[in-house]
Biopython code that builds the backbone (N, CA, C, O; Angstrom):
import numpy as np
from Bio.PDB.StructureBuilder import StructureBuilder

atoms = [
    (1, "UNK", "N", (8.909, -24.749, -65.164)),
    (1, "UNK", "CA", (8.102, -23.864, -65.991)),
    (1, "UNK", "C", (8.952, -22.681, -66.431)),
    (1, "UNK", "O", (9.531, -22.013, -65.574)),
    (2, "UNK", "N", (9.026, -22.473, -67.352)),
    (2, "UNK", "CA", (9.683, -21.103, -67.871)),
    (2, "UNK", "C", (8.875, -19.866, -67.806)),
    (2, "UNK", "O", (7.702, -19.550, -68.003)),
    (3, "UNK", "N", (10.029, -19.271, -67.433)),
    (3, "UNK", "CA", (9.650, -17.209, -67.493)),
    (3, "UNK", "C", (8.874, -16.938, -68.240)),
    (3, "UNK", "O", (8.690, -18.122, -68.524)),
    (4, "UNK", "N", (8.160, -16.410, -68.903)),
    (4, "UNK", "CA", (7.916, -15.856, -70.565)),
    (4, "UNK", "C", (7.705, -14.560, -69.845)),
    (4, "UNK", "O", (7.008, -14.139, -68.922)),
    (5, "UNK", "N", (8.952, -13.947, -70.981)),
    (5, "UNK", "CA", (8.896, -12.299, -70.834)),
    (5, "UNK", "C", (7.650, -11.340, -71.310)),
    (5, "UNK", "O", (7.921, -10.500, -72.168)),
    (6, "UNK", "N", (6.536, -11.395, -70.899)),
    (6, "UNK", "CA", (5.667, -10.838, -71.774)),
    (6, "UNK", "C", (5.069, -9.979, -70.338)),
    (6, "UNK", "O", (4.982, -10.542, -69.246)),
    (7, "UNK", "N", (4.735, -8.719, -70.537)),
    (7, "UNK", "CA", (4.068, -7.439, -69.551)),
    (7, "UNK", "C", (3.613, -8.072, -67.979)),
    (7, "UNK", "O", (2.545, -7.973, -67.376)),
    (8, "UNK", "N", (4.849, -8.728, -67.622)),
    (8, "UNK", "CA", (4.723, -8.629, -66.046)),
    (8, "UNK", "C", (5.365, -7.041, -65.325)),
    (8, "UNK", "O", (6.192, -6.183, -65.630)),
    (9, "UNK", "N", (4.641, -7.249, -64.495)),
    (9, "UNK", "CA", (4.819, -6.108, -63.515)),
    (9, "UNK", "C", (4.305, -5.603, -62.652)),
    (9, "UNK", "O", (3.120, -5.274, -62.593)),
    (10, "UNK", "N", (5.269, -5.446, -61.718)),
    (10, "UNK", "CA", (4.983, -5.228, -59.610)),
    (10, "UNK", "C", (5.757, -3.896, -59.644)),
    (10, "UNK", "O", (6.645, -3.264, -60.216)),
    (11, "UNK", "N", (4.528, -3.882, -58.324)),
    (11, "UNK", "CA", (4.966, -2.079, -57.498)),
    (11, "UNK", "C", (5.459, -2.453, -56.021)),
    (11, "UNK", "O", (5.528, -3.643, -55.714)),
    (12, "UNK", "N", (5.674, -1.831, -55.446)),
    (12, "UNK", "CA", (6.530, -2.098, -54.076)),
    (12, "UNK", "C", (7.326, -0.864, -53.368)),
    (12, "UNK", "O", (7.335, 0.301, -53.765)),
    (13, "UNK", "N", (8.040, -1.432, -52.147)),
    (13, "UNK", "CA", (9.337, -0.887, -51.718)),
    (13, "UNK", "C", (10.050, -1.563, -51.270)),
    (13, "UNK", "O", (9.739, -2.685, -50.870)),
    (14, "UNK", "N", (11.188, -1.084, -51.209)),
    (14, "UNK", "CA", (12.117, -1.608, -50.556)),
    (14, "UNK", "C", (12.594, -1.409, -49.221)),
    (14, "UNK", "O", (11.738, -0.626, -48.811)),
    (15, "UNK", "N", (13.411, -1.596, -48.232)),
    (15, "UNK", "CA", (14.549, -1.462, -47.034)),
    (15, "UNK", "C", (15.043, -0.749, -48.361)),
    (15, "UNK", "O", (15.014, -0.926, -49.579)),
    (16, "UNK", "N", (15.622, 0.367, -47.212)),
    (16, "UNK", "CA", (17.213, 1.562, -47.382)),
    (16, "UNK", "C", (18.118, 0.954, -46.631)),
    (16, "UNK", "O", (17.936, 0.182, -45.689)),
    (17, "UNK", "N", (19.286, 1.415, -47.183)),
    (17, "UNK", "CA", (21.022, 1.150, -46.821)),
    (17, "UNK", "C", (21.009, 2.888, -46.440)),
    (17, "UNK", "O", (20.520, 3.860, -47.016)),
    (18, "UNK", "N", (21.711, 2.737, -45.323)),
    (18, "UNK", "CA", (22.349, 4.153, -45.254)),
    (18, "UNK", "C", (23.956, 4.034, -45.765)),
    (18, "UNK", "O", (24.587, 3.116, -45.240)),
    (19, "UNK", "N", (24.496, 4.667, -46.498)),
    (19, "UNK", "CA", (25.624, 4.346, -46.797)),
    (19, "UNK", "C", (26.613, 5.966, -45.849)),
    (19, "UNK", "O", (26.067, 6.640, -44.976)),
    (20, "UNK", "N", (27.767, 6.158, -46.253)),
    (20, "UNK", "CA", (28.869, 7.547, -46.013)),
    (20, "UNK", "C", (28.117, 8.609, -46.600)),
    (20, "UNK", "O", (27.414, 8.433, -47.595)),
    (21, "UNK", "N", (28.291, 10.146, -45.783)),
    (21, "UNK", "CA", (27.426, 11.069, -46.663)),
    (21, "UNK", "C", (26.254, 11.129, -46.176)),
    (21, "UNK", "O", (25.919, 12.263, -45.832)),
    (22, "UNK", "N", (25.301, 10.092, -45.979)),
    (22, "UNK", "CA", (24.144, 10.237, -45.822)),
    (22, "UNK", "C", (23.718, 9.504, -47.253)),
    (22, "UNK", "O", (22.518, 9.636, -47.492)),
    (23, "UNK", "N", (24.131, 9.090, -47.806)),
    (23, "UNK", "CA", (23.699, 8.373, -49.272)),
    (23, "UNK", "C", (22.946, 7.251, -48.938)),
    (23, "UNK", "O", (23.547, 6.513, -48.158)),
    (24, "UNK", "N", (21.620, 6.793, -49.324)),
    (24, "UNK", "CA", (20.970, 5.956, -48.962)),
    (24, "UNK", "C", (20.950, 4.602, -50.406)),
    (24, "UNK", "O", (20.776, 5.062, -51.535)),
    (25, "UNK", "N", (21.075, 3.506, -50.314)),
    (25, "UNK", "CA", (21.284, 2.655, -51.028)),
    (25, "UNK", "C", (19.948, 1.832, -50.974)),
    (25, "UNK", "O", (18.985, 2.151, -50.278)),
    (26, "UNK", "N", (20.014, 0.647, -51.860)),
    (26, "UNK", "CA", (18.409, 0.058, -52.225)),
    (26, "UNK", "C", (19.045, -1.307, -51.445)),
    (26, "UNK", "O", (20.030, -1.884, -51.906)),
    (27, "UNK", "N", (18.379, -1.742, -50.236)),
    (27, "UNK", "CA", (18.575, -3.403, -50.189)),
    (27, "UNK", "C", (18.347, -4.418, -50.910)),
    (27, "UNK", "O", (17.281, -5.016, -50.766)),
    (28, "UNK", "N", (19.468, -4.922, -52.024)),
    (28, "UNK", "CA", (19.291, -5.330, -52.907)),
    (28, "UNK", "C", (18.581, -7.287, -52.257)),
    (28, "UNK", "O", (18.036, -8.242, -52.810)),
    (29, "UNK", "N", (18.948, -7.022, -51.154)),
    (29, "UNK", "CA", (18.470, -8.767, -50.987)),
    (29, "UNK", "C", (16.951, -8.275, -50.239)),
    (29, "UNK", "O", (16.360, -9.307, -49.924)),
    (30, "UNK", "N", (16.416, -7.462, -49.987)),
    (30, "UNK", "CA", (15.180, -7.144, -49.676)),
    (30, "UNK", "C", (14.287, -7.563, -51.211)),
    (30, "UNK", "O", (13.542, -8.505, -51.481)),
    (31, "UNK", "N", (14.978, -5.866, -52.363)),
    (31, "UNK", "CA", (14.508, -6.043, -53.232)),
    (31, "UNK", "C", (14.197, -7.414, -54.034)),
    (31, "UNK", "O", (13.116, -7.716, -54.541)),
    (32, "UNK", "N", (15.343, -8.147, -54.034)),
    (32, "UNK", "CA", (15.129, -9.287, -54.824)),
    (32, "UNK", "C", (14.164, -10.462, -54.449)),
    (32, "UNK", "O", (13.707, -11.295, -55.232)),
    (33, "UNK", "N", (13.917, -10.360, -52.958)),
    (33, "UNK", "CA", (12.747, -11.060, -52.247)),
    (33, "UNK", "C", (11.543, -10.543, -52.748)),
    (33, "UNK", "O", (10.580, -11.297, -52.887)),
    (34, "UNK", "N", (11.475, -9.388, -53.029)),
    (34, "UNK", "CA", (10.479, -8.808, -53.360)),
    (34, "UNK", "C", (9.573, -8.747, -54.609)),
    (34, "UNK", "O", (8.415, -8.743, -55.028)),
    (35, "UNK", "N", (11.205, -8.691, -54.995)),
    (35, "UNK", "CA", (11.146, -9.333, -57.234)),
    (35, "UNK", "C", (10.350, -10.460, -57.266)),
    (35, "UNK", "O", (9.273, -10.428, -57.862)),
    (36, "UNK", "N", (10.857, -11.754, -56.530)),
    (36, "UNK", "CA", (10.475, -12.970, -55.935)),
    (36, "UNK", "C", (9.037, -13.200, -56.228)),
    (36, "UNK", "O", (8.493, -13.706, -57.210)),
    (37, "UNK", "N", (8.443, -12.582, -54.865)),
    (37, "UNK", "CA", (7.369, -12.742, -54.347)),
    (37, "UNK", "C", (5.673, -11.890, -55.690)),
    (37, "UNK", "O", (4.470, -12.133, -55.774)),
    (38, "UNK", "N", (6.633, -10.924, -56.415)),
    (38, "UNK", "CA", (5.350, -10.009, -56.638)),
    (38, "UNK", "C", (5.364, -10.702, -58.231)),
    (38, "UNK", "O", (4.305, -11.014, -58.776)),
    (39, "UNK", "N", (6.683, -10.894, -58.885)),
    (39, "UNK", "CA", (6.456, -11.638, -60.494)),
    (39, "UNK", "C", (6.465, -13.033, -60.244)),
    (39, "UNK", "O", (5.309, -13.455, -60.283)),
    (40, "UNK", "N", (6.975, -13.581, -60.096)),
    (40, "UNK", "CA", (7.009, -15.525, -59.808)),
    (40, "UNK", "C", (5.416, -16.161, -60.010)),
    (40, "UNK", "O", (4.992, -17.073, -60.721)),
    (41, "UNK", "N", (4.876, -15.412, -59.223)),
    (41, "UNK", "CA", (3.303, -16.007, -59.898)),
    (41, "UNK", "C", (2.744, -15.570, -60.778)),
    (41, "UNK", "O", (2.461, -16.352, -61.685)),
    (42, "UNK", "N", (2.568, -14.950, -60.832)),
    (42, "UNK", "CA", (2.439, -13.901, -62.373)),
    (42, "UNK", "C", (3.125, -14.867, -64.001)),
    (42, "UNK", "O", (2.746, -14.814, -65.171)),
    (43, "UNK", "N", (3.955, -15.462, -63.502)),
    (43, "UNK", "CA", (4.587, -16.309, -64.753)),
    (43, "UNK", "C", (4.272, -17.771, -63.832)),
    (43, "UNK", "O", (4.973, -18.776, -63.953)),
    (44, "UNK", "N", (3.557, -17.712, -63.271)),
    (44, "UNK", "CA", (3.360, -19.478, -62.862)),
    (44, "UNK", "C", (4.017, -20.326, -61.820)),
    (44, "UNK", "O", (3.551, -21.383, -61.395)),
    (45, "UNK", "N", (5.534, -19.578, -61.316)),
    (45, "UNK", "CA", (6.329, -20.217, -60.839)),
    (45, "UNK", "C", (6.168, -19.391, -59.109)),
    (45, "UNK", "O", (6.043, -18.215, -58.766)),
    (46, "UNK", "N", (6.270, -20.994, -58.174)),
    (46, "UNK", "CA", (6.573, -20.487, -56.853)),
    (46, "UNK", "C", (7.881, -19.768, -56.283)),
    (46, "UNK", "O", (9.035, -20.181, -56.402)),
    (47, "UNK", "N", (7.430, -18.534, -55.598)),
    (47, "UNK", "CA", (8.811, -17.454, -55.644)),
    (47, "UNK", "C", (9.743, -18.171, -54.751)),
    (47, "UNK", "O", (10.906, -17.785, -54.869)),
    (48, "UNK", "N", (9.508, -19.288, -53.728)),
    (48, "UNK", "CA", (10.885, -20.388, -53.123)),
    (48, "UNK", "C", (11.188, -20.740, -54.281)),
    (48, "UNK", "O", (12.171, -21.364, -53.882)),
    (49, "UNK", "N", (11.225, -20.917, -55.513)),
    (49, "UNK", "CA", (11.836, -22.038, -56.551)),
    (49, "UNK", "C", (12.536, -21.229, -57.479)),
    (49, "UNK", "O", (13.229, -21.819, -58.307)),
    (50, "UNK", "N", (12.476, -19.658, -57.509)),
    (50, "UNK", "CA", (13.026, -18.714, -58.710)),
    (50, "UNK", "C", (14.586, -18.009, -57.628)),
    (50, "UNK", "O", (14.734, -18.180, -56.418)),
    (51, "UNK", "N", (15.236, -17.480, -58.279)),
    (51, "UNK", "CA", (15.966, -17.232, -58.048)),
    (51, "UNK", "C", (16.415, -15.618, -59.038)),
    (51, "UNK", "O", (16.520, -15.714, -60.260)),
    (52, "UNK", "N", (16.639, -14.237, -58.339)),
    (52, "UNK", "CA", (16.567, -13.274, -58.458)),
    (52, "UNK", "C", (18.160, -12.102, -58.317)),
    (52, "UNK", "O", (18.172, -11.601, -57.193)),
    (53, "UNK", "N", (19.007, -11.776, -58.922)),
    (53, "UNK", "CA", (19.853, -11.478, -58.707)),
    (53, "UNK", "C", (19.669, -9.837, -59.123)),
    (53, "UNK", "O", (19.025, -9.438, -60.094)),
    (54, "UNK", "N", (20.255, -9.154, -58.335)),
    (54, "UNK", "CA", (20.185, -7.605, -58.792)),
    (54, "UNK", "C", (21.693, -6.999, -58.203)),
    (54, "UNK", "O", (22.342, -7.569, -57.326)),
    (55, "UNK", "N", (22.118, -5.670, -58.905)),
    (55, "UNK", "CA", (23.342, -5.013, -58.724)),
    (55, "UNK", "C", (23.104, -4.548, -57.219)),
    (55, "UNK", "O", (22.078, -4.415, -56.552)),
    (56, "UNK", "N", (24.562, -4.338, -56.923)),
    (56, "UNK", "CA", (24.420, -4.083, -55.452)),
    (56, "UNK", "C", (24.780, -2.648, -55.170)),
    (56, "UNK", "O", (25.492, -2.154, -56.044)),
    (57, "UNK", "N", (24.451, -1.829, -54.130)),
    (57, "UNK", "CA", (24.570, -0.319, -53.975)),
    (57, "UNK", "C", (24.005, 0.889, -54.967)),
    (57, "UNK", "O", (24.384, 1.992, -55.362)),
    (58, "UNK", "N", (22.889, 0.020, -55.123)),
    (58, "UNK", "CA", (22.002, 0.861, -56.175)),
    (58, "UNK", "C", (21.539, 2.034, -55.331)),
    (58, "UNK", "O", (20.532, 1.974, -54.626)),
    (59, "UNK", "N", (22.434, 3.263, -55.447)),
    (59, "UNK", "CA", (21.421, 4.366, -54.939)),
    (59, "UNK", "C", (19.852, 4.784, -55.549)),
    (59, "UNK", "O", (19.250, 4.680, -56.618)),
    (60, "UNK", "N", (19.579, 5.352, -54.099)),
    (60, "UNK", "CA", (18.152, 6.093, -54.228)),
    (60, "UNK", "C", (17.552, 7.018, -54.410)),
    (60, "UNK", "O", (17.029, 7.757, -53.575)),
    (61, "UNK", "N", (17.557, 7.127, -56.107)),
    (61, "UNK", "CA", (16.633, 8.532, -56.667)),
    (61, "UNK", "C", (15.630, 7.949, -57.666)),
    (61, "UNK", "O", (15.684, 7.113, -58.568)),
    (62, "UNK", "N", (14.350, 9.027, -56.933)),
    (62, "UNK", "CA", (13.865, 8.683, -58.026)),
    (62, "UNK", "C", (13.776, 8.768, -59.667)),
    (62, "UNK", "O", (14.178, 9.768, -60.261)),
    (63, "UNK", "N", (13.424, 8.056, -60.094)),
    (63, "UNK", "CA", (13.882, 7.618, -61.562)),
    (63, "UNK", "C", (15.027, 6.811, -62.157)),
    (63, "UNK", "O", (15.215, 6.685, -63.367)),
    (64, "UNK", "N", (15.844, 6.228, -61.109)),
    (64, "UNK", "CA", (16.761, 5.921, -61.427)),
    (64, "UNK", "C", (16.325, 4.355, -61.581)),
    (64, "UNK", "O", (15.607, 3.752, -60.784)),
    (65, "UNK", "N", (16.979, 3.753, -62.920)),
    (65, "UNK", "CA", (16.741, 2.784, -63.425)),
    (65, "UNK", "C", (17.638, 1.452, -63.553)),
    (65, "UNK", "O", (18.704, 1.675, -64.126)),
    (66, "UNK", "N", (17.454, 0.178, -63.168)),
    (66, "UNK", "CA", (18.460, -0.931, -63.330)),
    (66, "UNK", "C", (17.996, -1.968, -63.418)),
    (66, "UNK", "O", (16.907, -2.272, -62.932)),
    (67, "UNK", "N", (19.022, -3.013, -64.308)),
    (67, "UNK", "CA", (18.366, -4.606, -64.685)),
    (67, "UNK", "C", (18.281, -5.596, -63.169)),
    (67, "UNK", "O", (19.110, -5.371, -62.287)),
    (68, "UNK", "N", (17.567, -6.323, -63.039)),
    (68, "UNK", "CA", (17.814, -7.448, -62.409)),
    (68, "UNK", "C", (17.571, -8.438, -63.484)),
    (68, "UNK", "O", (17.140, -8.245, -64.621)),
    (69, "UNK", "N", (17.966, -9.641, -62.843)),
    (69, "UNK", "CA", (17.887, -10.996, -63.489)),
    (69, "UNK", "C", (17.142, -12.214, -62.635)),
    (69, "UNK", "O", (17.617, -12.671, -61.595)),
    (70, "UNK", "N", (15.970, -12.639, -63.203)),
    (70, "UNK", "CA", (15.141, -13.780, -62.545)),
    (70, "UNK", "C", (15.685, -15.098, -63.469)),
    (70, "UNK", "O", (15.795, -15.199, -64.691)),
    (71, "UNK", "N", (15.972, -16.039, -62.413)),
    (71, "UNK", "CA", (16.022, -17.715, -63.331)),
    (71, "UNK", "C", (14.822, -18.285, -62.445)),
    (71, "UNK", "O", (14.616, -18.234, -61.232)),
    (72, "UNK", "N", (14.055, -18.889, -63.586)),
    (72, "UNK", "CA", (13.123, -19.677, -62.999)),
    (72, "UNK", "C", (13.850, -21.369, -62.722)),
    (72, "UNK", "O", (15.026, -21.701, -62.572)),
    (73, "UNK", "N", (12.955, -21.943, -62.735)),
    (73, "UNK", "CA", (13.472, -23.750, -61.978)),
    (73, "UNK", "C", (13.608, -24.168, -63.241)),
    (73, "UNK", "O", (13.217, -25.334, -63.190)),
    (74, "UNK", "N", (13.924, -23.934, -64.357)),
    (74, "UNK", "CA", (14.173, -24.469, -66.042)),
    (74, "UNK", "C", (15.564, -24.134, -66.036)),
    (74, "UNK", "O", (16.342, -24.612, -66.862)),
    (75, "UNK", "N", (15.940, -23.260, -65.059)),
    (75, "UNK", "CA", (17.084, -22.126, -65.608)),
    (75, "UNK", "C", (16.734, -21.254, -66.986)),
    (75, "UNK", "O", (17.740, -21.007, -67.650)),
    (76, "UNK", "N", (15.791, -20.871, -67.395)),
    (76, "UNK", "CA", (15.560, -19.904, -67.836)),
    (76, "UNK", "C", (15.380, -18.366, -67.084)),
    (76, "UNK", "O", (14.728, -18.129, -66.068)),
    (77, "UNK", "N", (16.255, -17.301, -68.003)),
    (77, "UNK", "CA", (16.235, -16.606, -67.248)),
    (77, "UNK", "C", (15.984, -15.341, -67.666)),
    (77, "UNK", "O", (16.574, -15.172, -68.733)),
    (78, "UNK", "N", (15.130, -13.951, -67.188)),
    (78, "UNK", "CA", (14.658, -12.920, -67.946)),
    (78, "UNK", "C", (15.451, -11.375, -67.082)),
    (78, "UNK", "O", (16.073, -11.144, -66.046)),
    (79, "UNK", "N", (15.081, -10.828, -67.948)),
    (79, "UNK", "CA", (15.992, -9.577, -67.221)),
    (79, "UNK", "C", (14.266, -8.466, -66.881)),
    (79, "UNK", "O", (13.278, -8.333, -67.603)),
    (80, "UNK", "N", (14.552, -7.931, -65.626)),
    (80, "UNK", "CA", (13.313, -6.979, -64.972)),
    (80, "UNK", "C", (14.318, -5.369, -65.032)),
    (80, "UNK", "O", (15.480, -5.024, -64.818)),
    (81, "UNK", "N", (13.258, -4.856, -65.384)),
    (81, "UNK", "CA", (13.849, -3.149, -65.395)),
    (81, "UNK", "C", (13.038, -2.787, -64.097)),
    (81, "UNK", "O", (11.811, -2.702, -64.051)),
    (82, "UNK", "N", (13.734, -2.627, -63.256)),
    (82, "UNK", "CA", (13.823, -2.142, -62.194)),
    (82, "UNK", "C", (13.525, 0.113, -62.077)),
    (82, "UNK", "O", (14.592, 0.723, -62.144)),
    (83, "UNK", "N", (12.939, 0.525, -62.009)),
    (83, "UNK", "CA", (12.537, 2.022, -61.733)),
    (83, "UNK", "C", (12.715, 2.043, -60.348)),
    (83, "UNK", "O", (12.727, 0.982, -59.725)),
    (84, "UNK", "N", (12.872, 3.262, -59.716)),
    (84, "UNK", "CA", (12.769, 3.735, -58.633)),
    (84, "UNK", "C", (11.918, 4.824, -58.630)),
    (84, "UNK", "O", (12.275, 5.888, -59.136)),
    (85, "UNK", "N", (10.301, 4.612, -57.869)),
    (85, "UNK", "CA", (9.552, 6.121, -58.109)),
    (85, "UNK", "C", (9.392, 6.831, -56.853)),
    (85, "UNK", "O", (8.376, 7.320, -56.360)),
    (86, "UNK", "N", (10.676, 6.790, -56.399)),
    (86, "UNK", "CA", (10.790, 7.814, -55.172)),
    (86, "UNK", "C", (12.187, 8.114, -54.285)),
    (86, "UNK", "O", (13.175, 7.621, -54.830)),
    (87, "UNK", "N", (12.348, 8.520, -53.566)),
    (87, "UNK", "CA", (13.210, 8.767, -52.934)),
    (87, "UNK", "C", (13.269, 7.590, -51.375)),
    (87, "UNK", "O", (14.097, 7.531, -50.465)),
    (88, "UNK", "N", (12.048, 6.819, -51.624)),
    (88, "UNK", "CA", (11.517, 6.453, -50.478)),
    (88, "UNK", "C", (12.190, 4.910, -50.498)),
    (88, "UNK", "O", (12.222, 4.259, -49.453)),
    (89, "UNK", "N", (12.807, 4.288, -51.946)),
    (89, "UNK", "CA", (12.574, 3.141, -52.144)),
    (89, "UNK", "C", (11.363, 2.091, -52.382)),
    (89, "UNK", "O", (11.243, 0.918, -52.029)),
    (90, "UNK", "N", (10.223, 3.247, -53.361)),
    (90, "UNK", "CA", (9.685, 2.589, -53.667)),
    (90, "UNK", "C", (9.908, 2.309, -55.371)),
    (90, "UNK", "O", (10.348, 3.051, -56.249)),
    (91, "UNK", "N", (9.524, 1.245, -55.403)),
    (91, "UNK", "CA", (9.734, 0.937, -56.828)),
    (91, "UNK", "C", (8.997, 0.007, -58.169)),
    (91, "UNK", "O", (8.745, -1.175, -57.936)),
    (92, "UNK", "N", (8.728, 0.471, -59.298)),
    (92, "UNK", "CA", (8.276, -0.528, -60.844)),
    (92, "UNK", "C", (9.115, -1.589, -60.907)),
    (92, "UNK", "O", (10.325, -1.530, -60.688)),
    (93, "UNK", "N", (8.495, -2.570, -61.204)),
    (93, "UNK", "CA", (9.544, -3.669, -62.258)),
    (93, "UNK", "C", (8.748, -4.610, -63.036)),
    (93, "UNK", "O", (7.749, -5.277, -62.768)),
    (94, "UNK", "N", (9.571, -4.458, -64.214)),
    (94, "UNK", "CA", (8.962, -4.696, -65.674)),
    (94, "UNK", "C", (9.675, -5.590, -66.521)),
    (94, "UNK", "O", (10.841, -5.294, -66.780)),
    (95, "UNK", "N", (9.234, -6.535, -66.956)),
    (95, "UNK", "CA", (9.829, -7.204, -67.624)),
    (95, "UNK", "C", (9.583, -6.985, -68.935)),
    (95, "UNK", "O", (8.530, -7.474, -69.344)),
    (96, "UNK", "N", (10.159, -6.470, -69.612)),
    (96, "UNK", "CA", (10.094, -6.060, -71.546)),
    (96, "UNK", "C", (10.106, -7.492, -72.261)),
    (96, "UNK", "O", (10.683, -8.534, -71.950)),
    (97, "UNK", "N", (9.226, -7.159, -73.376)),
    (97, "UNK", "CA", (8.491, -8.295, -74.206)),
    (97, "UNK", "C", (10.261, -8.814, -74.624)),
    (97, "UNK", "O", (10.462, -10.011, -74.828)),
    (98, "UNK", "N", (11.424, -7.820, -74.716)),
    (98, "UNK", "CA", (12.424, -9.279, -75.506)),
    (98, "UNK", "C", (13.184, -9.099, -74.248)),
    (98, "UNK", "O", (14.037, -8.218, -74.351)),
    (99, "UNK", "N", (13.118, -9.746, -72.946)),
    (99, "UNK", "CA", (13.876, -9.667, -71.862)),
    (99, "UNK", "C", (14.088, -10.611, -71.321)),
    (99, "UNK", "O", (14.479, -10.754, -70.163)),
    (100, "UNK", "N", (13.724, -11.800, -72.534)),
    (100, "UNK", "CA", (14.326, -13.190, -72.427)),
    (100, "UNK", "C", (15.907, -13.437, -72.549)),
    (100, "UNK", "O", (16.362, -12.712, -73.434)),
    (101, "UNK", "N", (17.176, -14.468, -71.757)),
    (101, "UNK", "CA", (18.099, -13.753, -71.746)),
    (101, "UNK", "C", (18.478, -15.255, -73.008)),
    (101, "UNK", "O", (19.550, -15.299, -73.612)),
]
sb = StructureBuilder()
sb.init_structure("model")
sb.init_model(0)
sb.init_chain("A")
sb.init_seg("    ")
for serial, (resi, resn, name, xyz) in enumerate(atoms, 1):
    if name == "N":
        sb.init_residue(resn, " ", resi, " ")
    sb.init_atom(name, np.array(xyz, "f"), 0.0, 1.0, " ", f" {name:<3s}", serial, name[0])
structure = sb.get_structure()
């Protein structure tokens, strides 16, 4: 079944990374379980069968913004804008109407 990029979107949090400094980072393999679990049905597809990739050492502020990438079991694949609305690791993700890749 294919993605279709059209107004999906999950709220959540994530696991923190403590990084050097005290700099806290986003667990990107938390997050992407998470990507998984909250859009995958939402477009039809079981979140074991999609596959979710996001940048790694994404620090944690809020507002700070980044792509991930979902392939569904077609290999079609859409890009999620990722928000951060906190300091806490909690976070939006949105898939924009042309975020077909």
């Amino acid at each position: 079944m294919r993605l279709i990029p059209i107004a999906l979107c999950a709220a959540g949090a994530v696991a923190l990374l403590s990084a050097g400094c005290g700099t806290k980072t986003i667990d990107d393999g938390d997050l992407e379980q998470k990507l998984a679990e909250l859009l995958a049905p939402q477009a039809g597809e079981d979140p074991e069968n999609v596959s979710v990739d996001c940048p790694d050492d994404q620090e944690v502020s809020k507002g700070h913004k980044f792509d991930c990438e979902i392939t569904a079991t077609d290999g079609s694949k859409v890009r999620v804008v990722v928000t951060l609305t906190n300091d806490d690791g909690g976070f939006s993700a949105t898939v924009p109407r042309d975020a077909g890749a």
